[in-house]
C-alpha positions as CSV (number, residue, x, y, z in Angstrom):
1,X,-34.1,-43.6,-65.2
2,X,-37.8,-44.2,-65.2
3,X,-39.7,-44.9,-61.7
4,X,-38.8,-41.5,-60.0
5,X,-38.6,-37.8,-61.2
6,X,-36.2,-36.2,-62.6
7,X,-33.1,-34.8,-60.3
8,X,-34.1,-31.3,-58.7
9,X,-30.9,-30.0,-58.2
10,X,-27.7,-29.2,-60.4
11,X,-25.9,-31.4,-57.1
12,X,-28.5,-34.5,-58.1
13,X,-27.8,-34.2,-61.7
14,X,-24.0,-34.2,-61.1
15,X,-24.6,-37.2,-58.4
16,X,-27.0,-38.7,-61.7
17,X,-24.0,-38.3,-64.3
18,X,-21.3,-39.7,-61.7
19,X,-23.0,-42.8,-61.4
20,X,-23.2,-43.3,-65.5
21,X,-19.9,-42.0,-65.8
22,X,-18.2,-44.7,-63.4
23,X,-20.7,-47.4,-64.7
24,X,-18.7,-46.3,-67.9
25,X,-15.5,-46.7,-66.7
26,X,-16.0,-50.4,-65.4
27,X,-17.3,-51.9,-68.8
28,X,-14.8,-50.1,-71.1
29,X,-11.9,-49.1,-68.6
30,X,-11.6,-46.1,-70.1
31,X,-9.7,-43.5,-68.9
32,X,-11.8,-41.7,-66.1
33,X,-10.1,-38.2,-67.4
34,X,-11.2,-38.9,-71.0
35,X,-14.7,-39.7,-69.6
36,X,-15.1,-36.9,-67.3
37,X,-14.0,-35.1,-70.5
38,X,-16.1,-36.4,-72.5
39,X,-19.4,-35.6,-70.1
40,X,-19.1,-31.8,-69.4
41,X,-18.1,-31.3,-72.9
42,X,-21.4,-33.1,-74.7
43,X,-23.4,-34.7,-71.7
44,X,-23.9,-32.8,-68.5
45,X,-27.1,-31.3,-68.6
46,X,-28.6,-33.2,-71.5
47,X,-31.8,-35.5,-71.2
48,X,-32.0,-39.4,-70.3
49,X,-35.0,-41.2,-71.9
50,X,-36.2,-37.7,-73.2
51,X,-36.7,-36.1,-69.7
52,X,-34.9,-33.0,-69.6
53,X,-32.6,-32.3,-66.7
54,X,-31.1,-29.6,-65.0
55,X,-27.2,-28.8,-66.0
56,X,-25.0,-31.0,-63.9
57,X,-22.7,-29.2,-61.2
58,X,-19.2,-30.1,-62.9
59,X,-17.1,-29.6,-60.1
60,X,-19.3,-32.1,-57.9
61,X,-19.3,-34.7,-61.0
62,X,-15.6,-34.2,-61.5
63,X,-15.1,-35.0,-57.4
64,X,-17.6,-37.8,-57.1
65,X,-15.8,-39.4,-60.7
66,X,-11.8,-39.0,-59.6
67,X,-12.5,-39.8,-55.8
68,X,-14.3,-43.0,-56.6
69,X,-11.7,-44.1,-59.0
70,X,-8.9,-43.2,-56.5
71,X,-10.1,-44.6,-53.3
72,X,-12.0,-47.5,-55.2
73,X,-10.4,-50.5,-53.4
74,X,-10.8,-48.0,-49.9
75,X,-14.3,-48.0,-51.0
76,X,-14.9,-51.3,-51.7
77,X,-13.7,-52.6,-48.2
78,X,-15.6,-49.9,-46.2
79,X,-18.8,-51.4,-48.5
80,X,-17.6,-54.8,-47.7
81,X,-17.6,-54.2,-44.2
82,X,-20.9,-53.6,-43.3
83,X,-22.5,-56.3,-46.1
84,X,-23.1,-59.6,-44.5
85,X,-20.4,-62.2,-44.9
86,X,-21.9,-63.7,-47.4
87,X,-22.4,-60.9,-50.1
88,X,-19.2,-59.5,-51.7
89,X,-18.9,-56.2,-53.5
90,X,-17.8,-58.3,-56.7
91,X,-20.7,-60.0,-56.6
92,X,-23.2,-56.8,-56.7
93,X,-24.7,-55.5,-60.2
94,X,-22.1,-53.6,-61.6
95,X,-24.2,-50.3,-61.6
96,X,-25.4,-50.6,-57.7
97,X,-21.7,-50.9,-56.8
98,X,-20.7,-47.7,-58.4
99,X,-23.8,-46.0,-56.7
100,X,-23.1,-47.6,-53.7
101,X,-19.2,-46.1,-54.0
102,X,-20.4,-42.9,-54.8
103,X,-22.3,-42.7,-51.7
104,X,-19.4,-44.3,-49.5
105,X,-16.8,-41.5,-51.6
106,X,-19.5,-38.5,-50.6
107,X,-19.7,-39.6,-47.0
108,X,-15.8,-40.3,-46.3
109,X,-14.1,-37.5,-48.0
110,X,-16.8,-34.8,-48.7
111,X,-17.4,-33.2,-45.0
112,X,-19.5,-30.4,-46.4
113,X,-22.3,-32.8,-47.2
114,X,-24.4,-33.5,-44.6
115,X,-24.8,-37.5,-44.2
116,X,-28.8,-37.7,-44.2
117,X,-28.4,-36.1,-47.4
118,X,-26.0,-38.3,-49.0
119,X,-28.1,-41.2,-48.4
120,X,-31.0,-39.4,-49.6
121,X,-29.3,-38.9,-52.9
122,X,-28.2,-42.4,-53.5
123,X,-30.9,-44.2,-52.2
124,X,-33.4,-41.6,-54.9
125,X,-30.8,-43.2,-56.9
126,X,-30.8,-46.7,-56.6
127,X,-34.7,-45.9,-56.4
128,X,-34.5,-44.8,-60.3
129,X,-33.2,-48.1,-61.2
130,X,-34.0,-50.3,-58.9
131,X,-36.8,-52.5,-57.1
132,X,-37.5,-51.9,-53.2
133,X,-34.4,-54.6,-52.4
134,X,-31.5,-52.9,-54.0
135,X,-32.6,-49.7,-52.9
136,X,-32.9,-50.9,-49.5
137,X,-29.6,-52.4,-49.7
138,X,-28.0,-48.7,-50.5
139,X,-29.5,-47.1,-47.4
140,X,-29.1,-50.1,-45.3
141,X,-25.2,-50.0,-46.3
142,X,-24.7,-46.2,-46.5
143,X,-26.8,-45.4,-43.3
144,X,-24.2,-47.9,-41.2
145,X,-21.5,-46.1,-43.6
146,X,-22.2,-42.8,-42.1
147,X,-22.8,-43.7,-38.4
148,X,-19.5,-45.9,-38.5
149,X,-17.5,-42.3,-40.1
150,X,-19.9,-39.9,-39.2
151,X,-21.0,-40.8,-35.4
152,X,-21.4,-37.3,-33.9
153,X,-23.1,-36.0,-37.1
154,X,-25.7,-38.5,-36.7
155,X,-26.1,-38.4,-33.0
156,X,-24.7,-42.1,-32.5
157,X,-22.2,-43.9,-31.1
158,X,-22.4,-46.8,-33.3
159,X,-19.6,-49.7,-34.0
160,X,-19.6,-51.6,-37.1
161,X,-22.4,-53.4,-38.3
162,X,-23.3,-55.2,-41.1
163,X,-26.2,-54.3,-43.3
164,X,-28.9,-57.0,-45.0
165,X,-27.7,-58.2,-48.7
């Protein structure tokens, strides 16, 4: 995490350590209980690259975490449905998919998020780690996301679309 600033919320953080937590998860599969164990007990709220961060909120990581892992395949073909036919989920970088199913997870199940700032948060994400591409692919993908499950919120009565790749 190097091009942007650091998280300036406890909510960022958590969103921060849910991404690295998942990424985790899909090169080891280790148990996502032992994981989410393993980061409020030693790594919520530490540094990365020796920037200081603010403490992770648990509960969000703990949400973001479990609801990812049990709506992954959900996830995946919401994602896939609004990527152009050519582009997969399988064949993004491991670590843009599990932003990009964080996002999809905040905006499906978590209500009490508003959706202009779930893609805010991923896309500040994908932003840390990421050139201008990727980081247009998340708020290409999670912008037709939310108007596809959130039309009212957003003020649009949009169908499915698909999203540049």
């Amino acid at each position: 995490m190097s091009k942007r600033a650091r998280p300036a919320t406890s909510r960022s953080t958590a969103r921060l350590a849910a991404i690295q937590a998942l990424y985790q998860i899909a090169f080891s599969n280790a148990d996502p209980e032992q994981v989410i164990a393993e980061f409020t007990a030693h790594r919520l709220g530490e540094g990365i690259d020796g920037v200081r961060l603010l403490k992770a909120d648990p509960s969000l990581f703990a949400d973001i975490v479990r609801g990812v892992v049990r709506s992954r395949a959900d996830l995946d073909d919401m994602i896939a449905a609004v990527l152009v036919e050519d582009w997969t989920i399988e064949r993004l970088e491991t670590l843009l998919a599990c932003i990009l199913r964080a996002g999809a997870h905040e905006l499906a199940d978590r209500a009490d998020v508003p959706a202009r700032v779930v893609i805010s948060e991923y896309v500040d994400l994908a932003d840390a780690f990421y050139g201008e591409k990727e980081t247009g692919l998340v708020n290409g993908v999670l912008d037709r996301l939310a108007r596809e499950l959130r039309p009212l919120e957003l003020g649009t009565k949009h169908g499915p679309g698909k999203a540049a790749g």
